[in-house]
C-alpha positions in Angstrom: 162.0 76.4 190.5 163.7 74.1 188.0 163.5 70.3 188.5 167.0 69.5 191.0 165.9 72.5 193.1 162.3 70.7 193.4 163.4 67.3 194.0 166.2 68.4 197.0 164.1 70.4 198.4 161.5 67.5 198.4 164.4 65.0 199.6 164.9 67.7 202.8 161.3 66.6 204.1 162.3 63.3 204.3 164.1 61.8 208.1 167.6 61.9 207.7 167.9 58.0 208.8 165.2 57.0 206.0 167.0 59.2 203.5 170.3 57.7 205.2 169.1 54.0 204.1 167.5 54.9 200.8 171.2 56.2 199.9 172.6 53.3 201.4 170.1 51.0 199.3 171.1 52.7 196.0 174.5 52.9 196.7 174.8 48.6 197.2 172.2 48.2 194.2 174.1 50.1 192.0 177.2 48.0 192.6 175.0 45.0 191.9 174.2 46.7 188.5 177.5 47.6 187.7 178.7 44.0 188.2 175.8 42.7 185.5 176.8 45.4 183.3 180.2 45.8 182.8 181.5 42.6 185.1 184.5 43.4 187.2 185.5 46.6 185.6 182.1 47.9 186.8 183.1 47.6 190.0 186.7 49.4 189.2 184.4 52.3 188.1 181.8 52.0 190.7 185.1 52.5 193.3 186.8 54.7 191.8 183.4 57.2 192.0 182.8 56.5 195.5 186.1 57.4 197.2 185.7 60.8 194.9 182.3 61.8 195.6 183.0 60.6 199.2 185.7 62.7 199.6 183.2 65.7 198.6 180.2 64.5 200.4 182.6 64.0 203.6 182.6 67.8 203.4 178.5 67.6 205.2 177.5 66.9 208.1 173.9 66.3 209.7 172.7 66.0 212.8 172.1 62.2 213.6 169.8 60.1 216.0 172.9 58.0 217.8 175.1 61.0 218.0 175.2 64.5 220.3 177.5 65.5 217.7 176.9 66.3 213.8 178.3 63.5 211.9 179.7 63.8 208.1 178.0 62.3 205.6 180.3 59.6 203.3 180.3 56.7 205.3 178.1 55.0 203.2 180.1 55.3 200.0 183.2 54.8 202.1 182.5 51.5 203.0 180.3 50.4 199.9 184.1 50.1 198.7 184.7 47.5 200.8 181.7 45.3 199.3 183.2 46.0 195.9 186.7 44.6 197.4 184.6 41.1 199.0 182.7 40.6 195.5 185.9 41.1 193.4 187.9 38.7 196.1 185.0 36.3 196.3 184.2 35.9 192.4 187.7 37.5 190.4 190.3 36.7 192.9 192.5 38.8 195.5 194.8 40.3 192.4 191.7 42.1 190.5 190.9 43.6 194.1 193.8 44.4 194.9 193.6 46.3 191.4 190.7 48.0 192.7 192.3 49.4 195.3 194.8 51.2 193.4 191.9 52.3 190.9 190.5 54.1 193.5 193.5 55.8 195.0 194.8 56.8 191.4 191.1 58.4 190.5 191.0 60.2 193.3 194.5 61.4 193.3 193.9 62.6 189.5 190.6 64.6 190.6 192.6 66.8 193.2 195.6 67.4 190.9 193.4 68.8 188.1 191.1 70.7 190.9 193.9 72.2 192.4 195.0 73.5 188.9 191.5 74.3 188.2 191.7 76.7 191.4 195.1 77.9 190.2 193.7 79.8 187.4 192.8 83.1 188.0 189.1 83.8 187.4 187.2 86.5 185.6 185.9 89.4 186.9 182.2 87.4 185.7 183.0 84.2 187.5 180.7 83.4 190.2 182.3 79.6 191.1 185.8 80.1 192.0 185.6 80.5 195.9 182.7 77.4 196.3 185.2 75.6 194.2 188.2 76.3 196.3 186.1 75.7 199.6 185.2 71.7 198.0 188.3 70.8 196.1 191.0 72.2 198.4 191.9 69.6 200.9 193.5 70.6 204.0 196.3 68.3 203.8 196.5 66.7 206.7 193.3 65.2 205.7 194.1 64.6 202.6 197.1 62.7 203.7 195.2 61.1 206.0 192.6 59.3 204.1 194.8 57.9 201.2 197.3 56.6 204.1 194.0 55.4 206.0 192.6 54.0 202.6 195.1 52.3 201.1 195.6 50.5 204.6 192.2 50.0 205.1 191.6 48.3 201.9 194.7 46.2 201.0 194.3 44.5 205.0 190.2 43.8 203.6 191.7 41.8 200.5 194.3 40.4 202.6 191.9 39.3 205.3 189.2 38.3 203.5 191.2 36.1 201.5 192.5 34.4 205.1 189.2 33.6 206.5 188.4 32.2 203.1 191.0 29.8 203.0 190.7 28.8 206.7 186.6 28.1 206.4 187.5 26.2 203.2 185.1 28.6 201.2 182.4 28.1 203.7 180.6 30.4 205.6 180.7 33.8 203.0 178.9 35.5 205.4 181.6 35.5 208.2 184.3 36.5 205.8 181.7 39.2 204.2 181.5 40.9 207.4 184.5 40.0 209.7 186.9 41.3 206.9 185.0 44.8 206.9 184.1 45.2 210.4 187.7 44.8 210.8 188.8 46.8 208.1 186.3 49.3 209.1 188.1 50.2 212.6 191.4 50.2 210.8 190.1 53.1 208.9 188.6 55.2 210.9 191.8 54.3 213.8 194.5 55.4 210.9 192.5 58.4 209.4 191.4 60.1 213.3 195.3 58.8 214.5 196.8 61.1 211.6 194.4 63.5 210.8 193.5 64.7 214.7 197.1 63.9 216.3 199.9 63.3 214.8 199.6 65.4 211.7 197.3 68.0 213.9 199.5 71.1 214.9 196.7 71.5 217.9 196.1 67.9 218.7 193.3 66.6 220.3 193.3 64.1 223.6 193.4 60.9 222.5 190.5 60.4 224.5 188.4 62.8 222.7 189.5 60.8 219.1 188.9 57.5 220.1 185.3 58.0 221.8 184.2 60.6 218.9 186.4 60.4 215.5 187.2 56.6 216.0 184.1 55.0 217.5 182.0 57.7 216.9 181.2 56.7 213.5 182.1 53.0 213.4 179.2 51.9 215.3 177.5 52.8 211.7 179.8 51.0 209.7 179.4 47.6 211.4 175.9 48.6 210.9 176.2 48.8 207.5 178.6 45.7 207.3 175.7 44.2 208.2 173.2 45.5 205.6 175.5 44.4 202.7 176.0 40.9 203.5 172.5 40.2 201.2 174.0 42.1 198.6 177.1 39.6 198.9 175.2 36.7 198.3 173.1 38.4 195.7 175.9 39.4 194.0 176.5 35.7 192.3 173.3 35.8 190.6 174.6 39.2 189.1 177.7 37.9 187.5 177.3 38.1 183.6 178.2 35.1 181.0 180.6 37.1 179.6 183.0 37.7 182.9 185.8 35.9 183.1 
């Protein structure tokens, strides 16, 4: 059993809400260190890797303590993006955010072009990775239309909000702008994504009822959660700043 093998299968014996925070704690760390290394760009990369390997991650789903239902994994590196948005808006201004934003939707839209031409070739009769391929890296594209239209509205109303409570508190209070800006952007996510993805682009569309209590809140009772959990990381994210940012 070679090392990855090992060390999954050792991660598996761990509670999926420990292993849940221990992701969630890496995930905001490793913003911070992106910051100290590499300044605002950092966080450009740091984005434009989190909506990617979301988008692939999005693909699991585990059985959860607050939900009957399985809930996909993602959410954590979904809305780690929003922190990256606050600190650039907080420290760089709403311009280098707004920046970020874009980053993020042009990497992602990049990896699925070259996936899907990936796929497109035909395989050899000794390849063993064309159908797990196809099964990650083709979208349904509802979905797929749904979470850029969901992201890109999600994200340029956090810059645009946060930048509103800013100016109203006078710079006071980071904490409220920290988390009233993603709370908020939060449900405007998960209402545009479930809106599109389960109704309106749906050719079977589910009640409304049925999207709101499990698609919409379903899973946004853990993102305020984890709105929460980054406002340290917020304030911590000063002392990260390098001399050399500008």
């Amino acid at each position: 059993m070679d090392f990855f093998t090992s060390f999954t299968s050792y991660l598996s014996s761990f509670n999926t809400f420990v292993l849940w925070l221990i992701m969630l704690f890496l995930c905001f760390s490793s913003i911070l260190v992106f910051l100290r290394l590499f300044g605002y760009v950092g966080l450009y990369v740091y984005s434009a890797l989190a909506i990617i390997i979301g988008n692939i991650q999005v693909l699991k789903t585990v059985d959860f303590f607050y939900s009957p239902e399985p809930v996909a994994l993602g959410t954590i590196l979904f809305a780690s993006t929003f922190l990256c948005t606050d600190i650039l808006s907080e420290h760089f201004g709403k311009e280098k955010a707004k920046k970020n934003v874009l980053i993020g939707f042009a990497g992602f839209l990049f990896m699925t072009t070259i996936m899907l031409i990936t796929i497109g070739f035909t395989p050899s009769s000794s390849d063993w990775s064309q159908e797990s391929l196809a099964n990650v890296f083709t979208p349904m594209s509802r979905f797929f239309i749904a979470s850029m239209i969901a992201y890109l509205a999600s994200q340029y109303f956090d810059v645009w909000i946060y930048s509103i409570i800013k100016r109203v508190t006078k710079s006071n209070f980071l904490w409220l702008r920290n988390n009233l800006s993603t709370i908020l952007s939060s449900l405007i996510d998960n209402t545009v994504f479930s809106l599109l993805a389960w109704i309106i682009l749906n050719p079977d569309p589910e009640t409304l009822y049925n999207v709101i209590m499990i698609y919409i809140l379903g899973t946004y009772i853990l993102r305020i959660f984890i709105a929460l959990l980054d406002t340290p990381f917020m304030y911590f994210s000063k002392s990260f700043l390098s001399k050399r940012n500008d």
